[in-house]
PyMOL Python script that loads the backbone (N, CA, C, O; Angstrom):
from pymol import cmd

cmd.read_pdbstr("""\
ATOM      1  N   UNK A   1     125.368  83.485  96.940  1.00  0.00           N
ATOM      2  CA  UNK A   1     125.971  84.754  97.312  1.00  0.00           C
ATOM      3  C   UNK A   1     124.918  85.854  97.167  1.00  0.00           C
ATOM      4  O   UNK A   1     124.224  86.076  96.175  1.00  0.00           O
ATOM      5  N   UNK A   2     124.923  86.360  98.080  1.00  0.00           N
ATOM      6  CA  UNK A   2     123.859  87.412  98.059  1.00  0.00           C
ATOM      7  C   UNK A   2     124.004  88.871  96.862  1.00  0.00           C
ATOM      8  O   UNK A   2     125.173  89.253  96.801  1.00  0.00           O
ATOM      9  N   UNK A   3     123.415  89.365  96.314  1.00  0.00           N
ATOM     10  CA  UNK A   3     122.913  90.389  95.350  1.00  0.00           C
ATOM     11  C   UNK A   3     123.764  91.477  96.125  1.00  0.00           C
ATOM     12  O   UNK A   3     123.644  91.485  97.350  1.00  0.00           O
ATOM     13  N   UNK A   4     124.791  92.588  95.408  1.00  0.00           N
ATOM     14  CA  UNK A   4     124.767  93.669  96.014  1.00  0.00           C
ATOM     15  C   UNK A   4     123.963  95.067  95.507  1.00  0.00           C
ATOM     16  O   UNK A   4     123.566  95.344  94.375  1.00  0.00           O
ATOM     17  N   UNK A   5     123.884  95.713  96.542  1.00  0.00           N
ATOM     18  CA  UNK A   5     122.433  96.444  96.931  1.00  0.00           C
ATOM     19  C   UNK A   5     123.779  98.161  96.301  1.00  0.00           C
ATOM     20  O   UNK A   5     124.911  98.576  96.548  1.00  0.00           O
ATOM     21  N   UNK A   6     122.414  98.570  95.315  1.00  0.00           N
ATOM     22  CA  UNK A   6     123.007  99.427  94.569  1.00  0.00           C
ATOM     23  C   UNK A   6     122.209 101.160  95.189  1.00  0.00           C
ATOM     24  O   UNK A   6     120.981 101.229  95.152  1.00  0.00           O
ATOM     25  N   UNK A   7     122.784 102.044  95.555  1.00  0.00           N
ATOM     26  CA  UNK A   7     121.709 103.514  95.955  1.00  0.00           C
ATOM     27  C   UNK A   7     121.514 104.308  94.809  1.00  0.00           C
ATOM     28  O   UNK A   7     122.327 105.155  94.441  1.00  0.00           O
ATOM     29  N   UNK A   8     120.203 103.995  94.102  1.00  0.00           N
ATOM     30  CA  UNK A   8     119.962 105.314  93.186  1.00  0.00           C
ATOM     31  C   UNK A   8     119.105 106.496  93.829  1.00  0.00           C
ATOM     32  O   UNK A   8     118.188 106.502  94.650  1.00  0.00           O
ATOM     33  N   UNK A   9     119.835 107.585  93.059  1.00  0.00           N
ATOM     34  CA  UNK A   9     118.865 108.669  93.612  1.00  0.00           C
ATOM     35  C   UNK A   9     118.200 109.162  92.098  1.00  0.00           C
ATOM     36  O   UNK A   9     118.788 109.227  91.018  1.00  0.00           O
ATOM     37  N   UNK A  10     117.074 109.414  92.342  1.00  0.00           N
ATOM     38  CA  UNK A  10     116.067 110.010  91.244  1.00  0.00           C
ATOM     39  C   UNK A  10     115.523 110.961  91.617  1.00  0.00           C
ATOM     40  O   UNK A  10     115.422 111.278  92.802  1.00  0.00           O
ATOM     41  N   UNK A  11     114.994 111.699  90.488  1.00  0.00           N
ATOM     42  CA  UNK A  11     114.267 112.705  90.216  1.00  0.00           C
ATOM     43  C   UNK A  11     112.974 112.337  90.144  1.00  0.00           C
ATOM     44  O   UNK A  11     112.925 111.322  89.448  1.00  0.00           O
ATOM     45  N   UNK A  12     111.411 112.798  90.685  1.00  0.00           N
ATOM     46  CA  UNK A  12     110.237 112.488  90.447  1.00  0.00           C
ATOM     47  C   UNK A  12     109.467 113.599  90.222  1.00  0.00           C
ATOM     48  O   UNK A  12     109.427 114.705  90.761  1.00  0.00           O
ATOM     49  N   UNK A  13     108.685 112.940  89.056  1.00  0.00           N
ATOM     50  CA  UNK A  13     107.740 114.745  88.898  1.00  0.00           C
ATOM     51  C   UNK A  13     106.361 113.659  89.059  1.00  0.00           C
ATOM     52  O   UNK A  13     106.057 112.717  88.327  1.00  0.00           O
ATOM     53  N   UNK A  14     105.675 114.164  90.281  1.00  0.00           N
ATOM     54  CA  UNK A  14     104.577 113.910  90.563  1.00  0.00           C
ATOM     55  C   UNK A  14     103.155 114.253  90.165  1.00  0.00           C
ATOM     56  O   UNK A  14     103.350 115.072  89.266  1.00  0.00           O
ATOM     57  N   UNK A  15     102.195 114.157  90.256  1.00  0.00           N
ATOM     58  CA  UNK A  15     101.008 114.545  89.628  1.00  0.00           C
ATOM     59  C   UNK A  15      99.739 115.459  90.499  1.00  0.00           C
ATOM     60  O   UNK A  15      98.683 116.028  90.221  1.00  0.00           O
ATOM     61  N   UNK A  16     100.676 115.162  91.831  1.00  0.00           N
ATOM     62  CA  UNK A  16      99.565 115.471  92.901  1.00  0.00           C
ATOM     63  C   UNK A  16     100.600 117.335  93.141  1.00  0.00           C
ATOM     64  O   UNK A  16     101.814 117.505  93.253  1.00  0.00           O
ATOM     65  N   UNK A  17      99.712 118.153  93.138  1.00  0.00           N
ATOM     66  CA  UNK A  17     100.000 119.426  92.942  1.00  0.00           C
ATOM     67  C   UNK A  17     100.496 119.847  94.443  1.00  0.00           C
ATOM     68  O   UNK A  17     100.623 121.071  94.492  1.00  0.00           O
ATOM     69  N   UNK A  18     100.850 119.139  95.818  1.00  0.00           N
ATOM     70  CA  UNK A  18     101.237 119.423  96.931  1.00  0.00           C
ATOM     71  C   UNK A  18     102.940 119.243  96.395  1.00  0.00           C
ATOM     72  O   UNK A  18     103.732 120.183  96.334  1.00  0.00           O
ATOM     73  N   UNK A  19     103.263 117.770  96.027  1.00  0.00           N
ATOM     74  CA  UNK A  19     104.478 117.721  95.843  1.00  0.00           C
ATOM     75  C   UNK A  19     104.670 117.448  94.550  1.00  0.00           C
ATOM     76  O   UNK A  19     104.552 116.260  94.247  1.00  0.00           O
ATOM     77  N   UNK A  20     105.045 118.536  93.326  1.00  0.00           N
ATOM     78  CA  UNK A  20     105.057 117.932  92.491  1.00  0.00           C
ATOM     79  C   UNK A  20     106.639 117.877  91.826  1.00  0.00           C
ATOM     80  O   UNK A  20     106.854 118.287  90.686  1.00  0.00           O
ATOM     81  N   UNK A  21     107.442 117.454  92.483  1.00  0.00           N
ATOM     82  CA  UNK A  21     108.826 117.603  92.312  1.00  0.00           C
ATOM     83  C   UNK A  21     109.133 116.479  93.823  1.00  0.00           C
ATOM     84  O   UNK A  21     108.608 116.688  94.917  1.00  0.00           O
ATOM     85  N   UNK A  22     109.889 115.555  93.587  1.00  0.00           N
ATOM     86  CA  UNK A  22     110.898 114.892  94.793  1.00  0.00           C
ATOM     87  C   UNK A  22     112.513 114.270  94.736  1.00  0.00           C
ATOM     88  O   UNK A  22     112.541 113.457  93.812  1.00  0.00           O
ATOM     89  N   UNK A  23     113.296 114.328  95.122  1.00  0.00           N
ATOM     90  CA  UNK A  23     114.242 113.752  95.193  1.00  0.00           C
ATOM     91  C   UNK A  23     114.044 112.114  95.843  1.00  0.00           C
ATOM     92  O   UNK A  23     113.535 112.068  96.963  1.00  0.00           O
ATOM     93  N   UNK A  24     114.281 111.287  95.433  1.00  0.00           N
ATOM     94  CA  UNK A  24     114.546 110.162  96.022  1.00  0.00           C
ATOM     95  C   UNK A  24     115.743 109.129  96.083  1.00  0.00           C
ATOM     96  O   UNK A  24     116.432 108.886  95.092  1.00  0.00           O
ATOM     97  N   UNK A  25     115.893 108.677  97.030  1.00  0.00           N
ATOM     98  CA  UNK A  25     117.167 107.609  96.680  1.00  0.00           C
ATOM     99  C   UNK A  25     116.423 106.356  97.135  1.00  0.00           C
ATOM    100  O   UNK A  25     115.509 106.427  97.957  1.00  0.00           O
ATOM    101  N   UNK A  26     116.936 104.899  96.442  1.00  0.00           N
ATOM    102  CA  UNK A  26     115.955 103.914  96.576  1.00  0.00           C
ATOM    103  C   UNK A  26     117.817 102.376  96.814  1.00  0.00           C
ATOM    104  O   UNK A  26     118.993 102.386  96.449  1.00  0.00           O
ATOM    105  N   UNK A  27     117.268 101.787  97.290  1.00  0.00           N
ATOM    106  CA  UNK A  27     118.177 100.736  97.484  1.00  0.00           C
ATOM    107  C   UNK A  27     117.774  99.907  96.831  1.00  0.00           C
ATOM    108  O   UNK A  27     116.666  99.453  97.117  1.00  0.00           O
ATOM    109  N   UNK A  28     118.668  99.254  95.435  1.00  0.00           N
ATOM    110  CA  UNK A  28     118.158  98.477  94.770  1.00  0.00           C
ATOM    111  C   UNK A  28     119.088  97.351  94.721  1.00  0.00           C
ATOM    112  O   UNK A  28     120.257  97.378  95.106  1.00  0.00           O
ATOM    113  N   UNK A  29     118.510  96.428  94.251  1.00  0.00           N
ATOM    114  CA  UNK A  29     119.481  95.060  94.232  1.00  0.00           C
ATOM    115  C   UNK A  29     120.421  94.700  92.835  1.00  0.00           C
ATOM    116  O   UNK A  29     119.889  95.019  91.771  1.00  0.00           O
ATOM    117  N   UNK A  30     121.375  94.250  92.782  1.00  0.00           N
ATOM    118  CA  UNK A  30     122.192  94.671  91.670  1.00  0.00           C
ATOM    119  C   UNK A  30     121.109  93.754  90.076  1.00  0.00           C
ATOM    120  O   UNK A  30     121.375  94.181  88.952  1.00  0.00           O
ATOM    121  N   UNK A  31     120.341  92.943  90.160  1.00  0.00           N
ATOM    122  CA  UNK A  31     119.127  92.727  89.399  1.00  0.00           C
ATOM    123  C   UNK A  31     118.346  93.923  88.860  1.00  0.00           C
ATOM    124  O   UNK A  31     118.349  94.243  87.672  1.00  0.00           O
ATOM    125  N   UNK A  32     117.610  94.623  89.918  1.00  0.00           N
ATOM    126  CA  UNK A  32     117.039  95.469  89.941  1.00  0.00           C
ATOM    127  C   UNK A  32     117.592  96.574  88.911  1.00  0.00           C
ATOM    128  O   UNK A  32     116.973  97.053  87.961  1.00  0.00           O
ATOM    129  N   UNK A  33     118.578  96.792  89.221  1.00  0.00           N
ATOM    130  CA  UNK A  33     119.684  98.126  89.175  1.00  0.00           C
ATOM    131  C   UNK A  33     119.987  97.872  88.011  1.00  0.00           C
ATOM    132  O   UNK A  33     120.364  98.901  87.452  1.00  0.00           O
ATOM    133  N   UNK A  34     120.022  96.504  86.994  1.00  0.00           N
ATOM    134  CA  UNK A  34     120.507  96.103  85.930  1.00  0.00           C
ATOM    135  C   UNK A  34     119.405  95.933  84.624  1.00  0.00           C
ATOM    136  O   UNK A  34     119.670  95.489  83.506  1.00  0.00           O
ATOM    137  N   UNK A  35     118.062  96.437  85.137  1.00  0.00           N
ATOM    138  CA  UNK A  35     116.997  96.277  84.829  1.00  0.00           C
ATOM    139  C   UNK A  35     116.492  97.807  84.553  1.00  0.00           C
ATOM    140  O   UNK A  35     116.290  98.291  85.668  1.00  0.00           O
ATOM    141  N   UNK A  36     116.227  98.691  83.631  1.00  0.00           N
ATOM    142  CA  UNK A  36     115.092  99.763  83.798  1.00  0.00           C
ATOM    143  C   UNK A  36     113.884  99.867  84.109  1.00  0.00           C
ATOM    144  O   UNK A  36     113.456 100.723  84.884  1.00  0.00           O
ATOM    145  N   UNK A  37     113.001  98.759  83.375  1.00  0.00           N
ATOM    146  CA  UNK A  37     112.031  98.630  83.609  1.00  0.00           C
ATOM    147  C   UNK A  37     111.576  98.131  85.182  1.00  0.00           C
ATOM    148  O   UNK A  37     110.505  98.452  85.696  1.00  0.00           O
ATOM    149  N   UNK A  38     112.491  97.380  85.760  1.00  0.00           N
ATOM    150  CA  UNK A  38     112.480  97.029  87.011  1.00  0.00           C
ATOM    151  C   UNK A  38     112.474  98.111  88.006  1.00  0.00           C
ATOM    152  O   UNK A  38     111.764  98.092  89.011  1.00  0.00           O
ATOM    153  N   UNK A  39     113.273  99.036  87.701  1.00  0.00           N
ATOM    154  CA  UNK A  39     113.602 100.342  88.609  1.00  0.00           C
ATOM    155  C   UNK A  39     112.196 101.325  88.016  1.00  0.00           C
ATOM    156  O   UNK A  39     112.153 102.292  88.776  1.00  0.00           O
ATOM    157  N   UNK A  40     111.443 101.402  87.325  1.00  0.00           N
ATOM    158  CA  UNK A  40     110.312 101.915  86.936  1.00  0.00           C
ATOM    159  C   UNK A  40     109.193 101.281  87.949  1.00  0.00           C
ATOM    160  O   UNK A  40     108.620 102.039  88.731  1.00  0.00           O
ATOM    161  N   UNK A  41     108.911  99.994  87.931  1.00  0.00           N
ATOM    162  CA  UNK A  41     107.914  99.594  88.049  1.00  0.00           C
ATOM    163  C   UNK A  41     108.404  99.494  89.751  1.00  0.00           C
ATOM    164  O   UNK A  41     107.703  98.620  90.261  1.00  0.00           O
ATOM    165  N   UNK A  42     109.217 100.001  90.629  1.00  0.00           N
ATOM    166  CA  UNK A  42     109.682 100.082  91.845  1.00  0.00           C
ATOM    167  C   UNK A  42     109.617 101.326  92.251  1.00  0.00           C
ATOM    168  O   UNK A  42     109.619 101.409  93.479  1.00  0.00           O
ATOM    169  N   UNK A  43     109.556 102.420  91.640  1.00  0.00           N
ATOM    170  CA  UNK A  43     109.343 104.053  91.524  1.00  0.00           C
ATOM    171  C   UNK A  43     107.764 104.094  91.924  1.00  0.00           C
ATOM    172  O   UNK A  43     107.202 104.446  92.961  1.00  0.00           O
ATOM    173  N   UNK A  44     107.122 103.436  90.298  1.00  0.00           N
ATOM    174  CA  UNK A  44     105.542 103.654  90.373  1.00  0.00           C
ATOM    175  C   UNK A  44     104.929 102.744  91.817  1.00  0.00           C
ATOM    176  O   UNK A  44     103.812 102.950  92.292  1.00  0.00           O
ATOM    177  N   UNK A  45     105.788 101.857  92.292  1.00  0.00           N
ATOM    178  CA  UNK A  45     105.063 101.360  93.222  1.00  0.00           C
ATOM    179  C   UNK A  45     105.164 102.016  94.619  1.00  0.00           C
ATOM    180  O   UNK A  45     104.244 101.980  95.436  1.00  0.00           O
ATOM    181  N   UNK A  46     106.465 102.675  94.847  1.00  0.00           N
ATOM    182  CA  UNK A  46     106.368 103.082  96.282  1.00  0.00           C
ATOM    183  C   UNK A  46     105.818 105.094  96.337  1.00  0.00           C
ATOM    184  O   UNK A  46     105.484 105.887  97.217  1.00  0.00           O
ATOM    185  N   UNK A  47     105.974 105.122  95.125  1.00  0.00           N
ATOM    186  CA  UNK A  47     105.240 106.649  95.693  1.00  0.00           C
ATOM    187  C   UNK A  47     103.879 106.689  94.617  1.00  0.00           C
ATOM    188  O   UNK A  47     103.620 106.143  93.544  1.00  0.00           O
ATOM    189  N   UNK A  48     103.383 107.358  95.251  1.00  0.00           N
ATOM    190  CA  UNK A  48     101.952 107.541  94.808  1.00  0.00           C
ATOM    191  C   UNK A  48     102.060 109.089  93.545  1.00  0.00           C
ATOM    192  O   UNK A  48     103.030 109.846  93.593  1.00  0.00           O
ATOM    193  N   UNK A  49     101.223 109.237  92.808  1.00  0.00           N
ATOM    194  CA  UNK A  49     100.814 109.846  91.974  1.00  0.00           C
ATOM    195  C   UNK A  49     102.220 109.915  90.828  1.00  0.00           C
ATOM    196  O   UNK A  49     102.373 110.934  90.154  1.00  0.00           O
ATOM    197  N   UNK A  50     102.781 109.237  90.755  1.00  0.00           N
ATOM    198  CA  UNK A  50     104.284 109.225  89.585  1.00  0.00           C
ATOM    199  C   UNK A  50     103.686 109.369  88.921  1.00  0.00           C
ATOM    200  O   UNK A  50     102.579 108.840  88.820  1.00  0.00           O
ATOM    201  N   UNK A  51     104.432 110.542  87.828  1.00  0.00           N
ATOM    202  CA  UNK A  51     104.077 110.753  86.416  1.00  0.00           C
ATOM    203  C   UNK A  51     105.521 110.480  85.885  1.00  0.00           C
ATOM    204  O   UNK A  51     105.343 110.046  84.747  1.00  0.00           O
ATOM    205  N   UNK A  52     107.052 110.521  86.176  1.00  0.00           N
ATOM    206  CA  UNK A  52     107.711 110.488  84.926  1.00  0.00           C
ATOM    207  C   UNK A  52     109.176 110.467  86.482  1.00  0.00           C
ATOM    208  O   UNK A  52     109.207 111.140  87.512  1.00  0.00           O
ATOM    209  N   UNK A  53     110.051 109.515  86.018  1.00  0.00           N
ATOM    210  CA  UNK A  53     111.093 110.085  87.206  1.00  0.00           C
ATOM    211  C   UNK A  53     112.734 109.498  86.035  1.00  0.00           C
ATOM    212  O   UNK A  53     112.827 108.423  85.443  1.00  0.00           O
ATOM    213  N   UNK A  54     113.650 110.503  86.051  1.00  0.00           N
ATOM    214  CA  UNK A  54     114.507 110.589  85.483  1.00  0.00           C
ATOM    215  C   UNK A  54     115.808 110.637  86.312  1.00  0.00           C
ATOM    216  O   UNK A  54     116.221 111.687  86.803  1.00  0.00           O
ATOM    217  N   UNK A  55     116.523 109.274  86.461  1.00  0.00           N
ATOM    218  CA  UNK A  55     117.957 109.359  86.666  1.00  0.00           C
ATOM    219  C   UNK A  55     118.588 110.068  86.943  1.00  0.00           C
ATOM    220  O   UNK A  55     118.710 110.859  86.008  1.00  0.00           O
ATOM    221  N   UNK A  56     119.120 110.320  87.699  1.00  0.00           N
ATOM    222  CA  UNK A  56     120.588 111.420  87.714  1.00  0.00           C
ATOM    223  C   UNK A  56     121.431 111.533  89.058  1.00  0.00           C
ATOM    224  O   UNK A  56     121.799 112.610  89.527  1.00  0.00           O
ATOM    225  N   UNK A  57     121.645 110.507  89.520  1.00  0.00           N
ATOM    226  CA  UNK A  57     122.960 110.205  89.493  1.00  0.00           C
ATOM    227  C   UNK A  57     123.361 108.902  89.675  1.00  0.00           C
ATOM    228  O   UNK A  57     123.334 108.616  90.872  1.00  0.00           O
ATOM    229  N   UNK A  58     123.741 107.950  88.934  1.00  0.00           N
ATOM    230  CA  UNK A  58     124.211 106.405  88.688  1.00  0.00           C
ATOM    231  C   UNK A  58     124.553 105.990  89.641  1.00  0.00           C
ATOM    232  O   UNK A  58     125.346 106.572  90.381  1.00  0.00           O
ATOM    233  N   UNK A  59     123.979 104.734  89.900  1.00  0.00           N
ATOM    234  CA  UNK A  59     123.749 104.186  91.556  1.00  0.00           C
ATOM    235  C   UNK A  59     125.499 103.983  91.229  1.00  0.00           C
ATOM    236  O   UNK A  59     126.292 104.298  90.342  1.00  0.00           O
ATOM    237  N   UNK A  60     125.520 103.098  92.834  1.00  0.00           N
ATOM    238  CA  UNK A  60     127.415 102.814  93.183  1.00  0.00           C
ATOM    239  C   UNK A  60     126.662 101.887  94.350  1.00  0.00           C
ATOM    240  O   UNK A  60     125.564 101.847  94.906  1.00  0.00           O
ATOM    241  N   UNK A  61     127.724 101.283  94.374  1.00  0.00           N
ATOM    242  CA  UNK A  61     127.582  99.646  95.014  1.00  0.00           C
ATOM    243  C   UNK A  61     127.365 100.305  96.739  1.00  0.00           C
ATOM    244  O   UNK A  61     127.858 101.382  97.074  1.00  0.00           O
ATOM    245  N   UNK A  62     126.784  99.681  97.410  1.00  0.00           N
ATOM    246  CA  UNK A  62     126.893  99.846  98.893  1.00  0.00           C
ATOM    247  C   UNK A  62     127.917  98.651  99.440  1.00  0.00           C
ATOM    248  O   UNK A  62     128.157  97.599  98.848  1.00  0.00           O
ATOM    249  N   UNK A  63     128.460  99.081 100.720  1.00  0.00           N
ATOM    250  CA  UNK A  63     129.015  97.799 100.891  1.00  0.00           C
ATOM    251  C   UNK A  63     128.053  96.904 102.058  1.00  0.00           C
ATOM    252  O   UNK A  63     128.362  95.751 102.359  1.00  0.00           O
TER     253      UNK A  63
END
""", "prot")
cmd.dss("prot")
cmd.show_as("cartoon", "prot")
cmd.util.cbc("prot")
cmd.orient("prot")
């Protein structure tokens, strides 16, 4: 049975002084989503210059 796919949106404070503030929402897999460190190391990988990105608002299932 396939994983359901969870939407977090985060907060990112970046390092690079063009954008140093982003909103993001990321589609994660209910693994992923059940994991912090997983959802960290998925942050630092798709945007460039991450310094610190903080939660806020608790993913919810997609259908």
């Amino acid at each position: 049975m396939p994983s359901r796919l969870f939407a977090v949106t985060t907060i990112v404070h970046c390092t690079s002084q063009q954008h140093s503030l982003c909103i993001l929402t990321l589609k994660l897999s209910s693994e992923e989503f059940s994991t912090g460190a997983a959802l960290d190391a998925r942050l630092f990988r798709e945007i460039p210059h991450v310094r610190t990105a903080s939660l806020i608002v608790n993913g919810f299932p997609q259908q």
